[in-house]
C-alpha positions in Angstrom: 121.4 133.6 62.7 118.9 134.9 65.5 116.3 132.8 64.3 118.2 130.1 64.7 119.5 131.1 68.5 115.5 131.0 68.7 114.6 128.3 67.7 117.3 126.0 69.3 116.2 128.2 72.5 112.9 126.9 71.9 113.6 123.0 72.0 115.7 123.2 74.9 112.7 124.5 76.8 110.4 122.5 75.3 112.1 119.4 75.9 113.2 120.8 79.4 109.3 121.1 80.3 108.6 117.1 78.8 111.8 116.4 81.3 109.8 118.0 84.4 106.5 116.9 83.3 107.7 113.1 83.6 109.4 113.6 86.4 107.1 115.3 88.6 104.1 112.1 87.1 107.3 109.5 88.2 108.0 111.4 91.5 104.0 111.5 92.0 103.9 107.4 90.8 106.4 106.6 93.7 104.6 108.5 96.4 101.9 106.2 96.0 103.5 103.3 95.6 105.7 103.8 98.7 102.7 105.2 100.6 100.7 102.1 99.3 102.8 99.5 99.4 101.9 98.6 103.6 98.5 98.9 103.4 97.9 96.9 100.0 99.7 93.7 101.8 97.1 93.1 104.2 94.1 92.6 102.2 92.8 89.2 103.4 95.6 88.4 105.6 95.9 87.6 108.9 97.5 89.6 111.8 98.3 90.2 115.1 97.0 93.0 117.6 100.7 94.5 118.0 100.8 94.4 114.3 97.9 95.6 114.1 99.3 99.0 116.7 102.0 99.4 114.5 99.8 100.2 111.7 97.4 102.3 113.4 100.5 104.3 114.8 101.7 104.8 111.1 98.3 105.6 110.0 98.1 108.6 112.5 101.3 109.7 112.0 100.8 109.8 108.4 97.1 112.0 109.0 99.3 114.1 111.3 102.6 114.7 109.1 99.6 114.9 105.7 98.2 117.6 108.2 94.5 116.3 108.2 92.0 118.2 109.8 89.9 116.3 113.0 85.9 116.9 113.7 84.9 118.2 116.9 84.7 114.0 117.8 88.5 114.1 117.2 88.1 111.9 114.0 90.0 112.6 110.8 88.3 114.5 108.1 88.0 112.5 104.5 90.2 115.4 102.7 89.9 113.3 99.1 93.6 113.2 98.6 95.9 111.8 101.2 93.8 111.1 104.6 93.3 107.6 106.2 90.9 105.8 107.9 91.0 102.6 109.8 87.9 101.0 111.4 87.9 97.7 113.9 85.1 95.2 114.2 86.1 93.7 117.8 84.4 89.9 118.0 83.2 91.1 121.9 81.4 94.3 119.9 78.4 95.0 117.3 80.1 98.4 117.3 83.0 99.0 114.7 85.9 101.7 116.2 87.6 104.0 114.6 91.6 104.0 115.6 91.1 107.6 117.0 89.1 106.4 120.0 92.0 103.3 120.4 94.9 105.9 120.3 92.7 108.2 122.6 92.7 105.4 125.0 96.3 104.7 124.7 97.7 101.9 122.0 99.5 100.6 125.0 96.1 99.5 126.2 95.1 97.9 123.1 98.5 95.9 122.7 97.7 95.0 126.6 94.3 93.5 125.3 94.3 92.2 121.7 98.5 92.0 121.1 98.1 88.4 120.6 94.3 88.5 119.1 94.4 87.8 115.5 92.7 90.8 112.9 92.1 90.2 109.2 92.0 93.3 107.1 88.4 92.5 105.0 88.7 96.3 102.6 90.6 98.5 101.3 89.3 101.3 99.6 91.2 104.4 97.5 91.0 108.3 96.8 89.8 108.4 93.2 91.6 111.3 92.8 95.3 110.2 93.8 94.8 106.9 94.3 96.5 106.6 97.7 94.8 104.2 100.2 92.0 106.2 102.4 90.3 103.5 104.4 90.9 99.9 105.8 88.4 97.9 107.6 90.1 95.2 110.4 87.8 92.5 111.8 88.8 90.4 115.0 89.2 86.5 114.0 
């Protein structure tokens, strides 16, 4: 009878661990579809400057909630899991600008200036490791 109490004790934990294994992979899945899912839609499409703000907004508030470390430039440190960067070619500029120095200089600015520019998002690369976006590249059209 004990070996029995055992062994039934056995499969409920086993398949209690299968249970939490797929959930925590589904729960994982979801993060990064959800985390994903605004960035991946503007991959050769067009948009405008206040758009454009709302995105960089998200995109720090996401490095600040996801608790990224800065340089001594203020610039987010590539952490290879959840960080994002966002650099824009301005048509006026051979330089390309990181969104740091834009929110440093207050978004309101850049909506002031480029709100009704058009920007097209030209890359989109991901962290090999979770897969979550880590860098977009925004040209001025």
């Amino acid at each position: 009878m004990k070996k029995i109490v055992i062994y039934i004790v056995c499969i409920i934990i086993t398949i209690t661990t299968v249970a939490y294994i797929y959930y925590q992979v589904k729960s994982k899945k979801s993060d990064i579809e959800t985390n994903n899912v605004v960035y991946d839609n503007l991959l050769e499409k067009e948009l405008t400057g206040n758009k454009l703000a709302t995105i960089i907004n998200k995109t720090l508030d996401n490095n600040e909630r996801n608790k990224i470390e800065k340089d001594g430039n203020g610039l987010y440190i590539e952490n290879d899991t959840n960080s994002i960067k966002i650099e824009i070619k301005f048509k006026l500029s051979d330089n390309i600008f990181p969104i740091e120095s834009i929110y440093t200089k207050k978004v309101s600015e850049f909506i002031r200036l480029y709100g009704q520019a058009n920007f097209k998002c030209l890359k989109i690369e991901y962290h090999k490791k979770t897969k979550f976006v880590k860098y977009l590249y925004f040209e001025e059209i």
